[in-house]
LOZA-286399 format. One line per field, with one value per residue: residue number from 1; residue in three letters; x, y, z of N, C-alpha, C, CB in turn. Coordinates in pm, 1 decimal. Each point is the difference from the previous one (the first is absolute). Last residue first. Glycine has a CB too. Example, Ala and Ser with C-alpha at 12.3 -4.5 7.8 and 13.67 -1.06 7.14 Angstrom:
// LOZA-286399
n	(2  1)
res	(Ser  Ala)
n.px	(1285.0  -89.4)
n.py	(-225.0  -509.2)
n.pz	(708.0  207.5)
ca.px	(82.0  -89.0)
ca.py	(119.0  119.0)
ca.pz	(6.0  0.0)
c.px	(-77.0  90.0)
c.py	(109.0  120.0)
c.pz	(73.0  0.0)
cb.px	(118.4  -189.2)
cb.py	(-62.8  -117.3)
cb.pz	(-214.5  124.6)
This chain:
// LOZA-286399
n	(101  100  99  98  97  96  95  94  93  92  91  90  89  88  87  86  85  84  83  82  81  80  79  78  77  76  75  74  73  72  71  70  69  68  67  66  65  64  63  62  61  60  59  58  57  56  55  54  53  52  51  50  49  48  47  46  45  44  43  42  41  40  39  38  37  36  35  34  33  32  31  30  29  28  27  26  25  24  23  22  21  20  19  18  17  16  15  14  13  12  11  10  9  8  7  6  5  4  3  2  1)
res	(Unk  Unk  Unk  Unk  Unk  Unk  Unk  Unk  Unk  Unk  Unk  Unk  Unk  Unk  Unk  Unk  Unk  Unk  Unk  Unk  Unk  Unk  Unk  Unk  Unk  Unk  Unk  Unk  Unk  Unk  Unk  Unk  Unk  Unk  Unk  Unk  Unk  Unk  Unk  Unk  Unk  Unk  Unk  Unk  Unk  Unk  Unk  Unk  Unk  Unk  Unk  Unk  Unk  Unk  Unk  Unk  Unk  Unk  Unk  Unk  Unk  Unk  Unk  Unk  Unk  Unk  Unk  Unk  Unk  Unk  Unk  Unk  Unk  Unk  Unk  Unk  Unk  Unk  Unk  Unk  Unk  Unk  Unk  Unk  Unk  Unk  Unk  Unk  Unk  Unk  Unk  Unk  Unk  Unk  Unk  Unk  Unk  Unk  Unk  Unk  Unk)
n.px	(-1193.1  -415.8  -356.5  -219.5  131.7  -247.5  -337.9  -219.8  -484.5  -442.6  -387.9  -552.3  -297.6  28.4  -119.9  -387.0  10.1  11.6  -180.5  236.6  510.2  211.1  536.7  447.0  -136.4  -292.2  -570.0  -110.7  -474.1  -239.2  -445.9  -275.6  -57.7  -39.1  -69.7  427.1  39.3  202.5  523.5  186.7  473.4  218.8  259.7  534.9  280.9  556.0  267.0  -58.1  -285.8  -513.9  -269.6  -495.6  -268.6  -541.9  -154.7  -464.1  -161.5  18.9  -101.7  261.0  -8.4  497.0  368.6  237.1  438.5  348.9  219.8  431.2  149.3  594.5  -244.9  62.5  98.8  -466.2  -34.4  -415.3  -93.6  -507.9  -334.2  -131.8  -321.6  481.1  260.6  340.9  202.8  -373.9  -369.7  -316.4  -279.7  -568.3  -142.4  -15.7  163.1  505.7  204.5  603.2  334.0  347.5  406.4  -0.3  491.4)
n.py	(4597.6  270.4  9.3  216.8  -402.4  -238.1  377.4  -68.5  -215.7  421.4  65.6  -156.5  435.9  49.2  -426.7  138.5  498.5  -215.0  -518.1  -548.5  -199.3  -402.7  -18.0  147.9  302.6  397.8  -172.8  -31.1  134.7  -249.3  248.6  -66.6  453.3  584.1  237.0  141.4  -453.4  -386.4  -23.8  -391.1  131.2  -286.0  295.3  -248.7  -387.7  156.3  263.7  332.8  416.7  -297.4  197.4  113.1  -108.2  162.1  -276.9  239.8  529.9  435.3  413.0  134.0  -474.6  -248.4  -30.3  -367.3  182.0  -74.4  121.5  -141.3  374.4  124.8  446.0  -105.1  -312.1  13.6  -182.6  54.2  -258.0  342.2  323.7  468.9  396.1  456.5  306.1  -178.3  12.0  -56.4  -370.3  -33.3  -359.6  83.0  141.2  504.3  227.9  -276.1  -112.7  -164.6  206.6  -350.3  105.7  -494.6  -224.4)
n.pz	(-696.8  -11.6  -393.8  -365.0  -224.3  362.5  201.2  403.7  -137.9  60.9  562.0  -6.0  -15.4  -542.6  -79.4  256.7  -219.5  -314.3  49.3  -106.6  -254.2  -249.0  414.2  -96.4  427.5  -237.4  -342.2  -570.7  -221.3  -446.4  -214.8  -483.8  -242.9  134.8  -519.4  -264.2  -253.6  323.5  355.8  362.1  402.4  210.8  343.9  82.6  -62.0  154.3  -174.1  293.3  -219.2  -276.9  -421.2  -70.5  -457.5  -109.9  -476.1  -443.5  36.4  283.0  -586.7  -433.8  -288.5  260.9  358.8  378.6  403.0  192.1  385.9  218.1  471.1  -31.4  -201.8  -548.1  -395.3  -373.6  -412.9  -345.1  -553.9  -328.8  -18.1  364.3  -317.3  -178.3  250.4  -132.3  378.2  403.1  -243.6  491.2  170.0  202.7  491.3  -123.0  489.5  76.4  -471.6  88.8  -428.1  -134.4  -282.2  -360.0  -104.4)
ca.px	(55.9  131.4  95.9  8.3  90.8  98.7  44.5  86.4  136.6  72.8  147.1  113.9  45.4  48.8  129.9  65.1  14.4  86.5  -46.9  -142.9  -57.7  -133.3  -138.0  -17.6  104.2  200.2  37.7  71.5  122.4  97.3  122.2  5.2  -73.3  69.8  -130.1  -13.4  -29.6  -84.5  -121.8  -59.7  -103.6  21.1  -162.4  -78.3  -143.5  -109.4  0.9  132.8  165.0  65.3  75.5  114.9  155.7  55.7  109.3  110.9  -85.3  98.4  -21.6  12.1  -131.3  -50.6  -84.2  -65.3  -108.3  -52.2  -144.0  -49.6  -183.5  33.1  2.9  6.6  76.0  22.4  83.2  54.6  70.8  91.6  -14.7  93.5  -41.8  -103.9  -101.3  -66.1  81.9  -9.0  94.5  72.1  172.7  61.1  57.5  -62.6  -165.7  -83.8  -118.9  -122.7  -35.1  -144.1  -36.3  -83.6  -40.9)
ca.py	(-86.1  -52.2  -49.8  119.1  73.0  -57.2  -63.2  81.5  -29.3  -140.4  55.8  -65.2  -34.6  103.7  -0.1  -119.6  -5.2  103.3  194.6  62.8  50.0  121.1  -58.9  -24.5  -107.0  -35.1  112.2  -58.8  86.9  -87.5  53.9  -79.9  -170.9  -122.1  -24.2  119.5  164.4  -24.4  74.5  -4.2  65.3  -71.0  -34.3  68.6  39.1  -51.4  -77.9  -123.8  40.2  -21.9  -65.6  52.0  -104.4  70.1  23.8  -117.6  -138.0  -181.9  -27.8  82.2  142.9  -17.2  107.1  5.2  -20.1  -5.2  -12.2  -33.1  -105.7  -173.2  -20.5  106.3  -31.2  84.5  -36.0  99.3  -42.3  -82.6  -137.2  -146.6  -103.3  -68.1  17.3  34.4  93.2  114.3  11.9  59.7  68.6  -46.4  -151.4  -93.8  -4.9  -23.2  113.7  -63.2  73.8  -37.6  93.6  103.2  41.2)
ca.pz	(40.3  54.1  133.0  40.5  -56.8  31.5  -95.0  -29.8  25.4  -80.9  -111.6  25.4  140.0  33.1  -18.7  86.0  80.6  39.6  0.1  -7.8  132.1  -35.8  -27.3  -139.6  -15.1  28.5  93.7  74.6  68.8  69.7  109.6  145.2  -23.8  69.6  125.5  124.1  -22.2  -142.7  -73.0  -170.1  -20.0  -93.5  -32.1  28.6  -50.2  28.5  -115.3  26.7  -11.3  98.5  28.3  56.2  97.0  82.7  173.1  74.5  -66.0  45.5  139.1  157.3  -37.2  -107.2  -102.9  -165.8  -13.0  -131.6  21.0  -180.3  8.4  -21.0  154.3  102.3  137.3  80.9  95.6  143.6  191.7  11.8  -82.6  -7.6  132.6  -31.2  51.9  -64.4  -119.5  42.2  -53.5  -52.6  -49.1  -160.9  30.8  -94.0  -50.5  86.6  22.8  30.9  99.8  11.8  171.6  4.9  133.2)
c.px	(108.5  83.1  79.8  66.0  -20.9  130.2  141.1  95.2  100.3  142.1  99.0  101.5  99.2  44.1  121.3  155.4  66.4  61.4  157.0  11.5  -149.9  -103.5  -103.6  -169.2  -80.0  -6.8  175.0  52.3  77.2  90.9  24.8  128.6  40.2  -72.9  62.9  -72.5  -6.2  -22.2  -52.7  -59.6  -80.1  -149.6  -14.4  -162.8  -58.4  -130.1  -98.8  -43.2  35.2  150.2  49.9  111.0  54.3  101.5  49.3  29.5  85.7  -91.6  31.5  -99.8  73.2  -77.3  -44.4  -98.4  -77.5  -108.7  15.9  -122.5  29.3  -100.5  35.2  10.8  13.3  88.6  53.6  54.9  48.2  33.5  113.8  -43.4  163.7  18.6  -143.5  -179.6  -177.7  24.7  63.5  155.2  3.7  135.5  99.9  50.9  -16.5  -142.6  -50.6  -108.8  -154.1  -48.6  -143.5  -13.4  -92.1)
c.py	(-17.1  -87.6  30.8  -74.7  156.0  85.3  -36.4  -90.1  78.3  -32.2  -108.4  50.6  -96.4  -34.3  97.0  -26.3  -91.0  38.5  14.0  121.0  83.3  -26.5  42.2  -114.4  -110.1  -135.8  -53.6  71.5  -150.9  58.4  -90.0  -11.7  -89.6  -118.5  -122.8  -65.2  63.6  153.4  -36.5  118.8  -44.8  84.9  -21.9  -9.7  69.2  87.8  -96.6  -90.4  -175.5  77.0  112.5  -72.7  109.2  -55.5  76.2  30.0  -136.5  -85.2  -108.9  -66.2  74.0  81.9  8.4  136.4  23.6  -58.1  9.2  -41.9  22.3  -96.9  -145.7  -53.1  152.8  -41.9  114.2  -59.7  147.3  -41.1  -84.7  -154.7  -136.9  -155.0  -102.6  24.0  5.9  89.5  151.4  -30.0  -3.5  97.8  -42.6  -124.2  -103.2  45.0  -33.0  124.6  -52.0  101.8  72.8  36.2  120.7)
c.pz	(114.1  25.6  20.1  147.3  133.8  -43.4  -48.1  -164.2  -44.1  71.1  -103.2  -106.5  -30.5  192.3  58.9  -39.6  98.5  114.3  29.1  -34.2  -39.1  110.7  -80.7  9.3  -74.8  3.8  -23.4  105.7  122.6  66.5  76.9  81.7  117.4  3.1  69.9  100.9  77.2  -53.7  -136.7  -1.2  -163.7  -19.4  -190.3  -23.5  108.6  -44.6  5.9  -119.6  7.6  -62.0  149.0  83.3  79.5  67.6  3.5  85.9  -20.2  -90.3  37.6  97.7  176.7  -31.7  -112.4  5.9  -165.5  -58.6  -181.7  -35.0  -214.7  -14.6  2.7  124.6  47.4  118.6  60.8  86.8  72.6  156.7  65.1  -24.1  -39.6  123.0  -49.6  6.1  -134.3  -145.2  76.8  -90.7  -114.3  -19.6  -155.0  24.1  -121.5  -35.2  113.9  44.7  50.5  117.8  -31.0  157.6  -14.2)
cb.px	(-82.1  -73.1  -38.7  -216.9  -24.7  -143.4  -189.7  -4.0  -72.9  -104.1  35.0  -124.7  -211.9  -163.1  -123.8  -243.2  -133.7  -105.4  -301.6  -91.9  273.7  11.2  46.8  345.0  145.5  102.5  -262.1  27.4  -172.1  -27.1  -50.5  -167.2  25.8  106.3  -250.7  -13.4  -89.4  -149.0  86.9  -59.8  132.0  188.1  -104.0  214.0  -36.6  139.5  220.2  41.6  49.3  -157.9  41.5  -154.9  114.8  -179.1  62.4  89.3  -144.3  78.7  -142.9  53.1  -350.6  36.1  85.6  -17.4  36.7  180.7  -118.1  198.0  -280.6  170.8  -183.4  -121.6  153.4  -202.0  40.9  -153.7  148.5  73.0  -91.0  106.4  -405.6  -10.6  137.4  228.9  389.3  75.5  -96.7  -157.5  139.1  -271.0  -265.6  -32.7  -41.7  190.1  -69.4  136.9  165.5  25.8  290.3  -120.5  215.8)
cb.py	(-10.9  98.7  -126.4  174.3  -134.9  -212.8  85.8  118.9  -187.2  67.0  174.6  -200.7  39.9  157.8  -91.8  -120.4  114.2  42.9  80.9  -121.6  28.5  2.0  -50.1  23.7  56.5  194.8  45.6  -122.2  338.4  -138.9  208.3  -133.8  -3.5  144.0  76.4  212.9  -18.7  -242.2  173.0  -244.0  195.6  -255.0  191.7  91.9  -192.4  -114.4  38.2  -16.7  302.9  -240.9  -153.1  161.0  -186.0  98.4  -151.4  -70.3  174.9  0.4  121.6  247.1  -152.3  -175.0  76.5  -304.4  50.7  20.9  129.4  -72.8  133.8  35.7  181.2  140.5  -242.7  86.3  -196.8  130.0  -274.9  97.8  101.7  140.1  35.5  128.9  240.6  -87.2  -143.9  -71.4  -164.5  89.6  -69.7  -57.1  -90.2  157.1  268.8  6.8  43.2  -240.2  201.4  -273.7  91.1  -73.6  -87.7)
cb.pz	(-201.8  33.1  4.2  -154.4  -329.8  -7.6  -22.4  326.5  3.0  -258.1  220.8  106.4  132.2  -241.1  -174.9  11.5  -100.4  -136.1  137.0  153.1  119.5  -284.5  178.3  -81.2  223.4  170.3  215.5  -168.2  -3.0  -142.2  15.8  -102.9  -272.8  134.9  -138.5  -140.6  -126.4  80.4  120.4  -51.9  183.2  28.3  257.2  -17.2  -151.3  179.9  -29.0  300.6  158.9  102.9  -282.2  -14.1  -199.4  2.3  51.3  -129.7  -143.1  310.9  2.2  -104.3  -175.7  19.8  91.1  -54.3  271.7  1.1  298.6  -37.1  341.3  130.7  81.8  -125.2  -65.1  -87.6  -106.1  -1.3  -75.6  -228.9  -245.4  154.3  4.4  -308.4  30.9  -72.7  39.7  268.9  -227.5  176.3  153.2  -132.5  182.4  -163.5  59.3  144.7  -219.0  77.9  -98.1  -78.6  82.4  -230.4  104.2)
């Protein structure tokens, strides 16, 4: 496990312990949102996966050395959809480990 620090003026993550550009996967869960993604020389590269608290595909991102190649987003209730944005006016389904019964 490395803890990674990202340069906003050069866009490139950081090893934090040796200060050299990151080489590998990244996985992230903040705010019940999953997210992972690739790095190469510290910059995105390959997919971007994000996922839904409930486990539904969110969006789906390519890069190439940092440079986005092309983008897929879904909205809640698991359509793909034109823009971010558009995925965003439909909320996802709540998720089954968070029901009531």
């Amino acid at each position: 496990v490395y803890e990674l620090n990202f340069d906003q003026a050069t866009q490139t993550f950081m090893c934090k312990k040796t200060n050299q550009p990151y080489t590998g996967l990244v996985f992230l869960v903040w705010n019940k949102i999953i997210k992972e993604w690739g790095v190469s020389d510290g910059k995105l590269h390959g997919l971007w996966i994000e996922y839904y608290a409930n486990g539904d595909k969110k969006a789906e991102i390519e890069y190439n050395k940092g440079e986005q190649i092309s983008a897929k987003h879904w909205n809640g209730l698991g359509e793909l959809v034109d823009s971010e944005e558009e995925a965003l006016k439909v909320p996802p389904k709540p998720s089954s480990a968070f029901l009531r019964t």
